[in-house]
Structure formats: structure tokens, C-alpha cells
C-alpha positions as CSV (number, residue, x, y, z in Angstrom):
1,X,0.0,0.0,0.0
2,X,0.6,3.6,-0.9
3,X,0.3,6.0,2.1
4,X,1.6,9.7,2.5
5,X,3.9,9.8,5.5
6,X,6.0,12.0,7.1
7,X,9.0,12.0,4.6
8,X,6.4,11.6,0.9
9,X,5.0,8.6,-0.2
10,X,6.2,5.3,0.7
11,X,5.2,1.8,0.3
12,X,4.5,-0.2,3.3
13,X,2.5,-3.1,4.3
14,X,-1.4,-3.4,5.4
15,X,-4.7,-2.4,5.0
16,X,-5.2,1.2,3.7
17,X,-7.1,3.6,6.1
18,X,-9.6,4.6,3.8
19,X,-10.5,0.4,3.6
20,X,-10.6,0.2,7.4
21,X,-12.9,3.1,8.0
22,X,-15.0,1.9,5.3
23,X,-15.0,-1.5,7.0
24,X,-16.2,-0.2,10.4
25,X,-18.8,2.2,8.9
26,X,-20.3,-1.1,6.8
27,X,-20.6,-2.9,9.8
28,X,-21.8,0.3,11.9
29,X,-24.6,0.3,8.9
30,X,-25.5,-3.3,8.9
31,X,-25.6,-3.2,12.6
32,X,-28.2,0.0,12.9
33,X,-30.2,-2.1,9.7
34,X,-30.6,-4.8,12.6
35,X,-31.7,-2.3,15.6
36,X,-34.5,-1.3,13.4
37,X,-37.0,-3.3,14.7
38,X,-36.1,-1.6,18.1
39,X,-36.8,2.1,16.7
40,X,-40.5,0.6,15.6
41,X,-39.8,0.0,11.7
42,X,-40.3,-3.6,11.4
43,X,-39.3,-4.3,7.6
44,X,-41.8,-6.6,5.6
45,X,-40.9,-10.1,3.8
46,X,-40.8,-8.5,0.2
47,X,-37.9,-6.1,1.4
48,X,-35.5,-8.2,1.8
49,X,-35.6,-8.8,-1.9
50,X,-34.3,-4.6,-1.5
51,X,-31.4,-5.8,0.5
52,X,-28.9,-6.3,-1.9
53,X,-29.0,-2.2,-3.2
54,X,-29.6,-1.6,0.8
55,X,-25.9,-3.2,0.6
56,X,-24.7,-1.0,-2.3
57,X,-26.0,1.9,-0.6
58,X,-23.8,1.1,2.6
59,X,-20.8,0.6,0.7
60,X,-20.9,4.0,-1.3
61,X,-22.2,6.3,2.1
62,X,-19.3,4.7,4.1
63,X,-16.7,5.6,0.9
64,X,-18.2,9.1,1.0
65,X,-18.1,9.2,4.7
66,X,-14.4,8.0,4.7
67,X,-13.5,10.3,1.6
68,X,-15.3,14.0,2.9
69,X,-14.9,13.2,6.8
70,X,-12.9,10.9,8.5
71,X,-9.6,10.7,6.3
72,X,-9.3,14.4,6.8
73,X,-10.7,14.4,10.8
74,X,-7.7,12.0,10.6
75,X,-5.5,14.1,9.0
76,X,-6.3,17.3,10.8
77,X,-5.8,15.4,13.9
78,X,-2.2,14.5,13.2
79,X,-1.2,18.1,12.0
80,X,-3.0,19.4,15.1
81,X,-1.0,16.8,17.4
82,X,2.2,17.3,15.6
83,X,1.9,21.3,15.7
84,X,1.5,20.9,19.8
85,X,4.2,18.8,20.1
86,X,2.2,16.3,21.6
87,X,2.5,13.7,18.8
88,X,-0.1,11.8,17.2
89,X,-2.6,10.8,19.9
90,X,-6.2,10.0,19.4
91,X,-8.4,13.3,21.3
92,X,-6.1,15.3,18.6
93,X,-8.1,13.0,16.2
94,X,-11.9,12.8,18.1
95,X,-10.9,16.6,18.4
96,X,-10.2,17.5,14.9
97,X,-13.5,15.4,13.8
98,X,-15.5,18.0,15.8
99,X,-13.7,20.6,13.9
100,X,-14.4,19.0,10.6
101,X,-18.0,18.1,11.0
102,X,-18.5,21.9,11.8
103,X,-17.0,22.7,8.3
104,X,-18.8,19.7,6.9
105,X,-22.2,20.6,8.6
106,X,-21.8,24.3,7.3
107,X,-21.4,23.7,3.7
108,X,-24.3,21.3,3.8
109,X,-26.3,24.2,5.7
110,X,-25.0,27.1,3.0
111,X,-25.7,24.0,0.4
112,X,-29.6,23.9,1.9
113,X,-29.6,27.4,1.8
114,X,-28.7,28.2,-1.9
115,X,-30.8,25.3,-2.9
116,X,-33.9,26.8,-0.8
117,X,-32.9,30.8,-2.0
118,X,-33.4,31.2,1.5
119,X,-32.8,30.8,5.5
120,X,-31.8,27.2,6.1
121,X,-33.6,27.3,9.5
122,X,-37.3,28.9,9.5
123,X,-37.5,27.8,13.9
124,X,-36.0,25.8,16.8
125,X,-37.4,22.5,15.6
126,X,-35.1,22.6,13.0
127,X,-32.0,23.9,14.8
128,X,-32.4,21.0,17.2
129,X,-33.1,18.7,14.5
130,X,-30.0,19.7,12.3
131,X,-27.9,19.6,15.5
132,X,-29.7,16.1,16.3
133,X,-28.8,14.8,13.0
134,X,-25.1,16.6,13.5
135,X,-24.3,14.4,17.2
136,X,-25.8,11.2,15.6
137,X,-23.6,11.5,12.7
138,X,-20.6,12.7,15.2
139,X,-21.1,9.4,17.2
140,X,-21.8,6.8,14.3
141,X,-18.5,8.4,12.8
142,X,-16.3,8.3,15.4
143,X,-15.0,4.7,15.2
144,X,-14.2,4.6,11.8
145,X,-12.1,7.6,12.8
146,X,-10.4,5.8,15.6
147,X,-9.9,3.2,13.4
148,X,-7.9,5.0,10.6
149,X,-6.3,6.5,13.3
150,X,-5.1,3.1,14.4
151,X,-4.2,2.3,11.1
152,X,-1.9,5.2,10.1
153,X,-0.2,4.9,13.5
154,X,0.6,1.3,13.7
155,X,1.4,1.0,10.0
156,X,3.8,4.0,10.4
157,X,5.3,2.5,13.6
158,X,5.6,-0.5,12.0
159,X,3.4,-2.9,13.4
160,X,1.0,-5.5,11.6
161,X,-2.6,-3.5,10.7
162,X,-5.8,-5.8,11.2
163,X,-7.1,-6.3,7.6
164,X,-10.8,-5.8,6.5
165,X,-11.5,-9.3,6.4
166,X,-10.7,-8.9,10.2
167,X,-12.6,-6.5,10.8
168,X,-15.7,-7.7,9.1
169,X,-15.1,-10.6,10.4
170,X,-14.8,-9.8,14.2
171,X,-18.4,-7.2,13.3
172,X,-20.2,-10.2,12.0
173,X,-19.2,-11.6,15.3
174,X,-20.5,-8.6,17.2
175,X,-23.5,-8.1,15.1
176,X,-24.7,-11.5,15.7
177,X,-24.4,-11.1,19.5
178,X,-26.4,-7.7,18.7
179,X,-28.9,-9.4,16.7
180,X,-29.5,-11.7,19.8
181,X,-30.0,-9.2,21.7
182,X,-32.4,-7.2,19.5
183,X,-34.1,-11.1,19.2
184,X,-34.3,-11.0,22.9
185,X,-35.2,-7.9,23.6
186,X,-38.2,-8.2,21.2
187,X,-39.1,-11.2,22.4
188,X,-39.1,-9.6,26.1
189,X,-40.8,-6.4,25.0
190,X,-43.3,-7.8,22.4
């Protein structure tokens, strides 16, 4: 693999950041696909003949997710730590998403805006829903960011990077405890 380190480009061994943030957002999508039935949307038999674009879909939000957010959180994050002299730690990375989903959340806002020819928020309701939708994204995100964090570090140190099969591998092993659990908790509530 290709990666931009210190020094310029040099070829090292592993899985590529953008794959493993990609990775943990897939799984972070499949996962909140099988929690639906907890929010109250019970899916009927003839969708799961929708699955397969439901599949597509998460592949191509969790490569524009990793593209527009969480490869430059990452970056920022390392600058940031570098600049302080602190190195490259992790709250220089869950800090520098915050900073990047402001930027991210106001172009979308100045986006609505144009698009509208007008204010992007008419009341409150949609103040708290934008910053709703803002913290949700914030906390789904913030994995994948740890994630590539992990990556960058341990490939630059070095060290062996988990691979995607890995990680989709150990998620399908959490998502099937978390499916027993939504089973359960369905079958407790219901």
C-alpha cells in the first residue's frame, strides 16, 4: 500500500485507512439495519428482496463518509498533534473530527440554503433537528475515525494492521451477538 507519511509517499505493508474506515462504517450500517426493529420499523418479507441495493447503498455512504470526513478528521488530527508537540494521539483526532464536522455541517447548511434561495432554519425545531442529525452523525463516525487513526499509527510504527476481512469478520461476530439481543429484547418487550 501507498500511504503519505512524514517523509512523501512510501510503500508499506497493510490495510489502507480509507478500507478500514469503510470496513467499520459497513458494519456500523449493517448493525443500525438490525436495531430497526427496536426504533419501531419492522421491515416486511418483500424487502429483503431490497437488501442487496440496501448493501450497495452502505458501501458507497461509508466511501463518501471516509473520503469528505474521516480521512481528513484524521489528517487534521495528526497536523494538530504534531503542531502541539504532543504527537499523534487520538483526542487530537476525536478533536479535529469536531472541527471538521462543523465545516462539513456548514457547507451542507450554505448547500440547503442556496438550494432553498433562503434561511436554512425557519424555527427551533429545525435547529435541534440539524444539530440532532449533527451528534448522531458525530457518534456513528467516530469509530471509523479511531480506526484509521489506528491504522496510520501502527502502519507508520511498524506494526501489523488488522485487515478488512478482520474487521468484518470480528463485526459479523459482534453483530450476531447484537442481533441476539435485538431477538431478545423483542421477544421480552413484544
Amino acid at each position: 500500500m501507498t500511504q503519505l507519511s512524514r517523509g512523501g509517499l512510501r510503500e508499506s505493508q497493510g490495510t489502507a485507512p480509507s478500507s478500514v474506515s469503510m470496513a467499520v462504517l459497513w458494519v456500523e450500517g449493517m448493525g443500525l439495519l438490525l436495531a430497526m426493529p427496536l426504533f419501531g420499523a419492522v421491515p416486511e418479507a418483500r424487502s429483503l428482496f431490497v437488501l442487496p441495493l440496501v448493501v450497495l447503498a452502505l458501501l458507497f455512504i461509508g466511501s463518501l463518509i471516509s473520503a469528505a470526513f474521516v480521512l481528513p478528521s484524521v489528517a487534521l488530527g495528526h497536523w494538530l498533534g504534531e503542531r502541539q508537540g504532543s504527537g499523534r494521539r487520538w483526542w487530537w483526532v476525536v478533536t479535529a473530527a469536531l472541527l471538521v464536522l462543523v465545516l462539513v455541517g456548514s457547507l451542507s447548511l450554505l448547500a440547503v440554503a442556496s438550494y432553498e434561495r433562503g434561511p436554512a432554519f425557519s424555527s427551533w425545531e429545525d435547529i435541534l433537528d440539524w444539530l440532532l442529525y449533527a451528534s448522531a452523525f458525530y457518534c456513528i463516525s467516530i469509530p471509523a475515525v479511531l480506526a484509521a487513526h489506528r491504522a496510520v499509527v501502527r502502519a507508520d510504527a511498524g506494526h501489523r494492521v488488522w485487515s478488512v476481512s478482520q474487521i468484518l469478520g470480528y463485526g459479523s461476530l459482534v453483530l450476531l451477538v447484537e442481533s441476539v439481543g435485538v431477538l431478545m429484547g423483542l421477544t421480552v418487550l413484544g
